[in-house]
N, C-alpha and C positions, 0 to 999 in steps of 0.2 A: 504494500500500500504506500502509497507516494502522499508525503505531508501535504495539508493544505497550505496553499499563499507562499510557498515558496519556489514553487518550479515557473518557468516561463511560461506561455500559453502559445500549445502547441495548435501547428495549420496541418492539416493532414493530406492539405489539397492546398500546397503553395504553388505557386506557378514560378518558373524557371522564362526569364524573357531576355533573348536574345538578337541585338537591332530591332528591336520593337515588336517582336512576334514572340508569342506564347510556344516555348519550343518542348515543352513537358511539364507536369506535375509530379512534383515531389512530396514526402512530409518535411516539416522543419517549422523553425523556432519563427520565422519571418512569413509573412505571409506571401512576399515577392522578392524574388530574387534575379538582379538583374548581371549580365554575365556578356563577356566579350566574346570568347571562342567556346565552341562545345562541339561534339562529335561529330555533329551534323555538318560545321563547316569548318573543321580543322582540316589544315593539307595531308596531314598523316593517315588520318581514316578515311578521308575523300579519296586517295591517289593522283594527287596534286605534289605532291609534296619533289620537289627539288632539290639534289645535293648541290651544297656552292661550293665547288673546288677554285680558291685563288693560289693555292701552289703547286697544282699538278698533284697532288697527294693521293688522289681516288686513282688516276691514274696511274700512277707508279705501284701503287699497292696492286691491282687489277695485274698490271705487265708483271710484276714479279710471282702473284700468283699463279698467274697462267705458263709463267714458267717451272714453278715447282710441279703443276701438276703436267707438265709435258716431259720432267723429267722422270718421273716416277711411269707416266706410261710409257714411256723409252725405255727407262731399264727392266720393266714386267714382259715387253714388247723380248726383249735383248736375251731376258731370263727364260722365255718359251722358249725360241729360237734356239736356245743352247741346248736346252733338255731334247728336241728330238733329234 
């Protein structure tokens, strides 16, 4: 049992509003709750989302991996080869 007059007063049906539209209902202590980014239009769950490479870094990682794994099937390649 929860005291009387000391808890907040709960919304069980808050509204979540994002640029100006009702983007869900929540519970919570506020009855509105107003929010910049959410699921709906975040780049990462949209597939929007863009890496910014300004030193080549995605790149160099990519080339060296593609060489680790060119090596490894080179020498599996090298390793058949030799067994028959």
């Amino acid at each position: 049992m929860s005291k009387p007059d000391i808890h907040p007063t709960w919304y069980p049906e808050a509204k979540v509003i994002c640029n100006g539209e009702v983007v869900m209902t929540v519970g919570s202590t506020c009855p509105k709750i107003n929010v910049e980014v959410w699921s709906g239009n975040h780049p990462f769950y949209t597939g929007t989302q863009k890496i910014i490479d300004t030193e080549g870094r995605v790149d160099r990682f990519q080339k060296r991996y593609a060489m680790i794994g060119k090596k490894v099937n080179k020498e599996a390649s090298e390793s058949d080869s030799a067994e028959k």
